[in-house]
C-alpha positions in Angstrom: -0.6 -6.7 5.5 -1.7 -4.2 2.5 -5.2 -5.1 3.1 -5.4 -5.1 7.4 -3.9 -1.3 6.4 -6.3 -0.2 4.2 -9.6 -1.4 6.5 -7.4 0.2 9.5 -7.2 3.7 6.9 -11.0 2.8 6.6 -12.0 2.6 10.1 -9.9 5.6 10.3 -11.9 8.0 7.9 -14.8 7.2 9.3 -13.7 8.1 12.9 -12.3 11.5 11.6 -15.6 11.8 9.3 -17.6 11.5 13.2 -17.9 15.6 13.9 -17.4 14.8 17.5 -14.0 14.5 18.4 -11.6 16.4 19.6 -8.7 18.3 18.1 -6.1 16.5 20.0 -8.2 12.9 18.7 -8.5 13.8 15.5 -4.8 15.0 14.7 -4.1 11.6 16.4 -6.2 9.9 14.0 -5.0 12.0 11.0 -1.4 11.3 12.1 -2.0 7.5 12.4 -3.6 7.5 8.7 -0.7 9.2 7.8 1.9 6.7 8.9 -0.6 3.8 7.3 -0.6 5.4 3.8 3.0 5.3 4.0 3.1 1.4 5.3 0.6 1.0 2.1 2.7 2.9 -0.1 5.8 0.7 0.9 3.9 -2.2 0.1 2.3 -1.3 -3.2 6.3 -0.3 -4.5 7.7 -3.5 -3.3 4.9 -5.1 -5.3 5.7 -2.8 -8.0 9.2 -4.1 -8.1 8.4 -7.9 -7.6 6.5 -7.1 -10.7 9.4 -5.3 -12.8 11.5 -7.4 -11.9 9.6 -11.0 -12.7 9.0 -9.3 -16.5 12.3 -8.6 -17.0 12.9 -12.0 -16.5 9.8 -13.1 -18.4 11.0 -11.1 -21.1 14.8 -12.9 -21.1 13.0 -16.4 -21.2 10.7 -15.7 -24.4 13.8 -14.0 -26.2 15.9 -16.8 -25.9 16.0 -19.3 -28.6 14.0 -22.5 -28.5 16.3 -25.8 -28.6 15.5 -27.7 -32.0 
């Protein structure tokens, strides 16, 4: 999902960087970019707290004591 987002934000830039469109298209384009750097920003902080989250628990299984 991150990545189809971030080709889509691609595709995006280069449309907007194209000097031949229309106000109206290109406030469409920069509003649809908008909304995808959010989508991607949602993804990238579930990530982040998948990630917290699997050290804390990484971090309770090397503290505890090994069985003799």
């Amino acid at each position: 999902m991150l990545e189809d987002s971030l080709k889509q934000l691609a595709a995006l830039v280069e449309k907007l960087e194209n000097k031949n469109n229309t106000l109206e298209d290109a406030l469409a384009l920069f509003e649809r970019g908008v909304k995808l750097t959010r989508e991607c920003l949602d993804a990238v902080n579930v990530s982040r707290g998948k990630i917290v989250e699997l050290s804390k628990e990484m971090d309770k299984i090397i503290e505890r004591p090994i069985d003799e």
